[in-house]
N, C-alpha and C positions, 0 to 999 in steps of 0.2 A: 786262247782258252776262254769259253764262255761262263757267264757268271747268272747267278739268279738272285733279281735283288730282293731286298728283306720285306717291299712292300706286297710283295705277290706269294708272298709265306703265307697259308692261314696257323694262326693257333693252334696247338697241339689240345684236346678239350678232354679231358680224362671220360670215361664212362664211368660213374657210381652209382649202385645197384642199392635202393635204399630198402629196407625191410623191417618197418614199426607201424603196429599196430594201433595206438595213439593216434585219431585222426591229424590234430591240430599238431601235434611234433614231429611227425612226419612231414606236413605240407609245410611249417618254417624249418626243417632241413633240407627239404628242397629247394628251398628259395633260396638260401644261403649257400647253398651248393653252388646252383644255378650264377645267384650272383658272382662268383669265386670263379665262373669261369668253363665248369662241369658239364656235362651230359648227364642228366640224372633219368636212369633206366627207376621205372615204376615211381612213385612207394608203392609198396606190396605189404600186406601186412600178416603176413605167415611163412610160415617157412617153407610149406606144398609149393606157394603160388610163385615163391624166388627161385626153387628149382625147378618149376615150368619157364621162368621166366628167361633162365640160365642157359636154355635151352636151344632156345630161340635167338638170342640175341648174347653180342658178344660185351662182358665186361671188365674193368679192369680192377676194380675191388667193390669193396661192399660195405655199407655201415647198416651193422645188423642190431636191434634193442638184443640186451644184454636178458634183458626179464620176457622174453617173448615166450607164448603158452601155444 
């Protein structure tokens, strides 16, 4: 029975789809994503441009600003 060893695994890397409007707290949650290991889809800072974005490209959640206009 063959086996596949653990060094030829990559990393499972979540896609997180960010969408805030705030330049500067957007691009440090992406970095903090990013560092954690992440694919981070956009930032996007609307909610038109995340459902184009959704569209396109496949993700696995979202951190979306809670006060977004």
């Amino acid at each position: 029975m063959g086996s596949v060893s653990d060094s030829s695994l990559e990393p499972i890397r979540p896609s997180i789809l960010v969408v805030e409007e705030e330049y500067f707290i957007a691009e440090d949650l992406k970095q903090c994503l990013e560092n954690a290991g992440a694919r981070v889809v956009g930032p996007v800072g609307t909610e038109s441009a995340a459902l184009e974005l959704i569209d396109d490209v496949k993700v696995d959640c979202a951190v979306i600003d809670i006060n977004l206009r």
